[in-house]
Wavefront OBJ file of the C-alpha trace (Angstrom):
o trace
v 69.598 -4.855 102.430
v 72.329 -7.704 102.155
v 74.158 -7.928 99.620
v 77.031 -10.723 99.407
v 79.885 -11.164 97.535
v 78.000 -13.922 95.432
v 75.839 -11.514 94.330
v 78.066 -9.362 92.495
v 79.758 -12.325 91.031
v 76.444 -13.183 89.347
v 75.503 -9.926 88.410
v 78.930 -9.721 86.241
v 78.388 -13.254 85.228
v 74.670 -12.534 83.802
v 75.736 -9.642 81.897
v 78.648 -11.060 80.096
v 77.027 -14.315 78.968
v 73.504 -12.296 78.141
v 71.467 -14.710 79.578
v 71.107 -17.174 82.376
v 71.534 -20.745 81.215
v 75.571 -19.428 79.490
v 76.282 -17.624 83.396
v 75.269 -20.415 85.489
v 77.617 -22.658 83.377
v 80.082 -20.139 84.280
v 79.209 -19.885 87.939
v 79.307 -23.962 87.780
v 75.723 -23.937 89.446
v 72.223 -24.885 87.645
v 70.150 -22.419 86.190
v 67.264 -22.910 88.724
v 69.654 -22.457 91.051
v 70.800 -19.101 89.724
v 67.186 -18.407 88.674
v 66.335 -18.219 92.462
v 69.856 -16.117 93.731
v 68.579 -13.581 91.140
v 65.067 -13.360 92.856
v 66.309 -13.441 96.474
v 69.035 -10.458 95.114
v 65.944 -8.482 93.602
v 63.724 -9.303 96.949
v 67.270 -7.387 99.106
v 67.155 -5.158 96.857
v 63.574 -3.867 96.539
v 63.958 -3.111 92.965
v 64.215 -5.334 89.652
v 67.554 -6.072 88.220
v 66.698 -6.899 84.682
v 64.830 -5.820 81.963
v 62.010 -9.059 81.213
v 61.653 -10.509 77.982
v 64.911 -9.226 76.655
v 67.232 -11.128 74.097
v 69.876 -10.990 75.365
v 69.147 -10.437 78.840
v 69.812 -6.878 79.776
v 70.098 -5.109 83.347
v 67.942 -2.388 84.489
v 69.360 1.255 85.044
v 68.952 -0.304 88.848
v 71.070 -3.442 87.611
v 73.895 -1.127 86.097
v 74.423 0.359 89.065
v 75.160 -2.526 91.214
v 77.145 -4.176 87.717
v 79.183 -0.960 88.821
v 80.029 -1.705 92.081
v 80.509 -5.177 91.068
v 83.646 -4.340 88.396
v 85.113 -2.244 91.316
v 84.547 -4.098 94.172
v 85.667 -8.130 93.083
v 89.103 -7.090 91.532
v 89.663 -5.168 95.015
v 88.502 -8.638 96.834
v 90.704 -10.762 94.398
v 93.911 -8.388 95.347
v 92.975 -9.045 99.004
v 92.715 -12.526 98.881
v 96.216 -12.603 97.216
v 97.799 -10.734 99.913
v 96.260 -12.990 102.428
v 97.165 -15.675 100.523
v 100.875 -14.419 100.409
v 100.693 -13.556 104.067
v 99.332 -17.281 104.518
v 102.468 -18.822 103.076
v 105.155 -16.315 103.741
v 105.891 -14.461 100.633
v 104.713 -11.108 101.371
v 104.320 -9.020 104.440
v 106.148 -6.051 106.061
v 109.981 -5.456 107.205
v 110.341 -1.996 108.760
v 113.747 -1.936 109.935
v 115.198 0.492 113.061
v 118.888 0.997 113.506
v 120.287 1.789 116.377
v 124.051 1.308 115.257
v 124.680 4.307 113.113
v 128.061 2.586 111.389
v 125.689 -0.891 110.523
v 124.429 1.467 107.495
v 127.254 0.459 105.620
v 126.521 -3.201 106.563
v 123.095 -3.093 106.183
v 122.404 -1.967 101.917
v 124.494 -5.279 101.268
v 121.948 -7.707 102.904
v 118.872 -5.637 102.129
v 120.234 -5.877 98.150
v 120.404 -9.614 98.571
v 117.285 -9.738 100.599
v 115.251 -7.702 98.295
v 116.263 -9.786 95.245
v 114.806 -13.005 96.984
v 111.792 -11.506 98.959
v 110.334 -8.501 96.242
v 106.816 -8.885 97.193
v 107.889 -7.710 100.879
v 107.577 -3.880 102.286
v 111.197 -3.269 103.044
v 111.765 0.292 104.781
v 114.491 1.746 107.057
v 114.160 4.353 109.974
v 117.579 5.326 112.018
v 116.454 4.613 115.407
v 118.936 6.914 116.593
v 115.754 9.470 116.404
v 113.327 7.920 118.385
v 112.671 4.646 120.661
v 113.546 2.019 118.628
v 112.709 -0.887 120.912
v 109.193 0.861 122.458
v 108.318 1.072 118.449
v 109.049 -2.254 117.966
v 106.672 -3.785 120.926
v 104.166 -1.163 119.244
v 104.343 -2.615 116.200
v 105.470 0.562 114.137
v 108.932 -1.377 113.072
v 109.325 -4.995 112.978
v 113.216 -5.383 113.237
v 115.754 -3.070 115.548
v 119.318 -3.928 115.116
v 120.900 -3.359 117.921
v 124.230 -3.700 120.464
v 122.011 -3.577 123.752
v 119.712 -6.457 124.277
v 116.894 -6.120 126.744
v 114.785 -8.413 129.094
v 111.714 -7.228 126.844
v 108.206 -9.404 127.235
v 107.462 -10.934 123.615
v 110.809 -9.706 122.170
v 113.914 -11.851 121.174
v 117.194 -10.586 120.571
v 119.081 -13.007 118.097
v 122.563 -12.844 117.681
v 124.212 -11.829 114.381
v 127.921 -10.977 114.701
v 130.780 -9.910 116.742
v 133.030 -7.209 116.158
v 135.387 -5.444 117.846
v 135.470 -1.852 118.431
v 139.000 -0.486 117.231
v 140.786 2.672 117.718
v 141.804 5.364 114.183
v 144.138 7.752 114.155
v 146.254 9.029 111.332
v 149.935 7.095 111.262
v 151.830 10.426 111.916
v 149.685 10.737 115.311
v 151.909 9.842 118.201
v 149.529 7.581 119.161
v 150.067 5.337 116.232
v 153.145 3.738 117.755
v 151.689 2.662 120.446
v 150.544 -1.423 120.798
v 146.794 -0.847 121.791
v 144.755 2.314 123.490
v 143.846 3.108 127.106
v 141.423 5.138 128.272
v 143.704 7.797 129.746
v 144.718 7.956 125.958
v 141.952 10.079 124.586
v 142.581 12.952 127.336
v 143.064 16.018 125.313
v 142.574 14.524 122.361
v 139.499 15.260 119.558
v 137.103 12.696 119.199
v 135.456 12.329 116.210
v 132.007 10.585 116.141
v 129.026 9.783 114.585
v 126.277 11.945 115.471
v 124.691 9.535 118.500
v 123.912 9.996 121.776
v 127.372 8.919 124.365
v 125.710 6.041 125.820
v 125.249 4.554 122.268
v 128.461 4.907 121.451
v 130.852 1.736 122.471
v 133.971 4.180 122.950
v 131.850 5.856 126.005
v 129.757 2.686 127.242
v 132.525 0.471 126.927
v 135.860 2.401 127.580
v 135.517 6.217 128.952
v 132.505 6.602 130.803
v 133.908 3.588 133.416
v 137.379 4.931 133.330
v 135.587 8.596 133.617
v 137.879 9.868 131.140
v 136.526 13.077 129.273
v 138.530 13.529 125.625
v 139.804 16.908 125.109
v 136.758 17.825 122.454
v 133.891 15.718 120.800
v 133.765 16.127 116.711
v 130.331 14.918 115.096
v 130.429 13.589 111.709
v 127.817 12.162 109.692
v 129.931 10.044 107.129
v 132.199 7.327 107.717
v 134.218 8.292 105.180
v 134.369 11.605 106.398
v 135.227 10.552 109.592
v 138.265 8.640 107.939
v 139.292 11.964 105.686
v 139.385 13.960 108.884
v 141.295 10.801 110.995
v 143.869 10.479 107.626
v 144.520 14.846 107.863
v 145.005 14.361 111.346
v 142.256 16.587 112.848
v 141.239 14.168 115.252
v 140.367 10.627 116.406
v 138.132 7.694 116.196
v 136.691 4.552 117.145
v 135.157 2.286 114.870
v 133.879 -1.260 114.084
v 136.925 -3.310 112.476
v 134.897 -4.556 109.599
v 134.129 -0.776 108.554
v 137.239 0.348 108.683
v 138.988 -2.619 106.772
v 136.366 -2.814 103.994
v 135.857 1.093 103.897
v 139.292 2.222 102.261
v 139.272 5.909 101.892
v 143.136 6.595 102.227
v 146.198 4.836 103.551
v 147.251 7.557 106.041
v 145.451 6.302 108.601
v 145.947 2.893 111.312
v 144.380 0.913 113.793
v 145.247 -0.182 117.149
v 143.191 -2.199 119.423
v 141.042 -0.688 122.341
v 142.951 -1.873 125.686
v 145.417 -4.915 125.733
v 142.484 -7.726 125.644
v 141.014 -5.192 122.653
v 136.734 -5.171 122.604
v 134.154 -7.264 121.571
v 130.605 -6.202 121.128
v 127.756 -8.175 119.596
v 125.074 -7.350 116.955
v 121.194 -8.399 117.195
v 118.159 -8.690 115.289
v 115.082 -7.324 117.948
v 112.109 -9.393 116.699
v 108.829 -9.907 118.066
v 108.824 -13.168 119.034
v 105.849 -14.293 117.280
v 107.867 -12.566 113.653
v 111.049 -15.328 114.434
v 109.730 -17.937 112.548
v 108.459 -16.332 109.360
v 110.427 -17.125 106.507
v 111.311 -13.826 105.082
v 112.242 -12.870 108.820
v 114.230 -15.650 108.911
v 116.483 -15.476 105.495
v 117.029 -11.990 106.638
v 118.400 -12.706 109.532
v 120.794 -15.817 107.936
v 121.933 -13.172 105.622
v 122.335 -10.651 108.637
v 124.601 -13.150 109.764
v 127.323 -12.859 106.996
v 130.240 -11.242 108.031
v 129.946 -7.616 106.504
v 133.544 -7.886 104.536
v 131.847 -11.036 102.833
v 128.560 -9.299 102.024
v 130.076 -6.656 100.511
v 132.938 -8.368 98.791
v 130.465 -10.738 97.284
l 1 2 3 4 5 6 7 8 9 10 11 12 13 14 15 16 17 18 19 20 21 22 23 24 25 26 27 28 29 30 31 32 33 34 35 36 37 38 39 40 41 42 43 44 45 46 47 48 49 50 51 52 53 54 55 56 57 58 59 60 61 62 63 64 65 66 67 68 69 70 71 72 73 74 75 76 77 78 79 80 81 82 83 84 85 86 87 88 89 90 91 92 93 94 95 96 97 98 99 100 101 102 103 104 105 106 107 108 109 110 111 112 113 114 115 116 117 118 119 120 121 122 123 124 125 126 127 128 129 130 131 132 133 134 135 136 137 138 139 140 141 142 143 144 145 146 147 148 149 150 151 152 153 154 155 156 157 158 159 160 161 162 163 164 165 166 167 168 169 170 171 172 173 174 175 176 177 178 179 180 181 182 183 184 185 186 187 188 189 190 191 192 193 194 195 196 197 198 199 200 201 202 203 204 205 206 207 208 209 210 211 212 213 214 215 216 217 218 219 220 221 222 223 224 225 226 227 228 229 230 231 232 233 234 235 236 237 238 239 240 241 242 243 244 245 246 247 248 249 250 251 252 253 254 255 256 257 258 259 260 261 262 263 264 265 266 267 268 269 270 271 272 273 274 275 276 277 278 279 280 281 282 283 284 285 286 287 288 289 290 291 292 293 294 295 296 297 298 299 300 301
């Protein structure tokens, strides 16, 4: 047995008009054209569709059943055909996002808000890939964006800039350290270190300023929050290293200050991961142009 598509349609079509002549108008063909569909239907089917010499034309207990599948099977068709349709030309699809830099949370609700007002036909979700590998996901296909501060030579993967920032030291301004110009390594000896909860090497004040100097703080604090972090910096339990544009747009208290990260200070660099074949699709790209707006701005605005 082979039933098609067409066939369903003129099943429906026949019962709501009651006859042939009004549901081959509908189905734009002629009537001896529809006259012979409903044979070769019957023929697939083995069994007869309609009850003969009715007014108006009725289906058989066999018709009803496949008038059944019908109603249930083209509105699931016409949904499908919409989201290929959408898929077609861009308007829907699926943005599973993995972020590997724990502090680009604050950053990131901003351009999702603005993304999600533009794009609200698109799948938008969010995994910390702090938990798992991000990038190995991503060439799986499980995510479809990994923000990230480590590019990789990764085949079918592009890593497109977003934005600099620099990587700046906290401590509360009765800390002794607060006098000083900018921080050294040697600095953090004996001193707490309060963190987000990431491993070392993902954290710029190890990959980028201890771990080379092999300087070992005095204790390691793991904190969740950002504004936690900057309540414990401000009461003087410990201290930090953050991304400038959190700590200038996320004002918890005024006992705190910043001082750059050696004399030349830091600068670190934000990408979008993307499949390579994902680059050019629009929603992937106004993502990433509003990716590209300096965090203060996105949030300010």
């Amino acid at each position: 047995m082979h039933i098609e598509i067409r066939h369903l349609r003129t099943i429906k079509a026949i019962h709501e008009a009651g006859g042939l002549a009004r549901a081959a108008d509908q189905l734009n063909i002629t009537q001896s054209a529809l006259s012979h569909q409903v044979k070769h239907l019957e023929e697939q089917t083995g069994v007869e569709l309609f009850v003969r010499r009715s007014k108006p034309l009725k289906l058989s207990a066999a018709g009803m059943r496949l008038l059944r599948a019908a109603e249930r099977i083209l509105p699931e068709m016409a949904a499908l055909e919409e989201q290929f349709h959408g898929l077609v030309s861009g308007k829907t699809g699926r943005l599973h996002i993995a972020i590997e830099c724990h502090a680009c949370f604050e950053w990131l609700f901003p351009v999702l808000e603005q993304f999600r007002k533009a794009w609200p036909d698109v799948d938008v979700d969010i995994r910390p890939g702090l938990a798992f590998d991000a990038l190995p996901a991503l060439m799986k296909e499980e995510v479809d964006l990994v923000v990230s501060s480590d590019p990789e030579e990764l085949p079918g993967v592009e890593f497109v800039p977003l934005f600099d920032y620099s990587p700046v030291f906290v401590a509360s301004s009765q800390h002794p350290l607060a006098q000083k110009e900018y921080i050294e390594a040697e600095d953090f000896r004996g001193e707490t270190l309060i963190t987000y909860p990431v491993d070392r090497a993902r954290l710029d004040v190890f990959s980028q300023l201890l771990t080379p100097a092999k300087v070992e703080p005095g204790a390691v604090r793991q904190v969740e929050l950002t504004a936690v972090i900057l309540l414990l910096v401000a009461s003087n339990r410990g201290v930090a290293v953050l991304p400038d544009w959190v700590v200038r747009e996320v004002k918890y208290s005024s006992d705190y200050v910043t001082r750059p990260i050696t004399q030349q200070g830091l600068t670190r660099r934000l990408y979008a991961a993307v499949r390579a074949d994902d680059v050019t699709r629009p929603y992937f790209a106004n993502f990433i142009r509003l990716a590209r707006t300096e965090p203060v701005k996105l949030q300010r605005g």
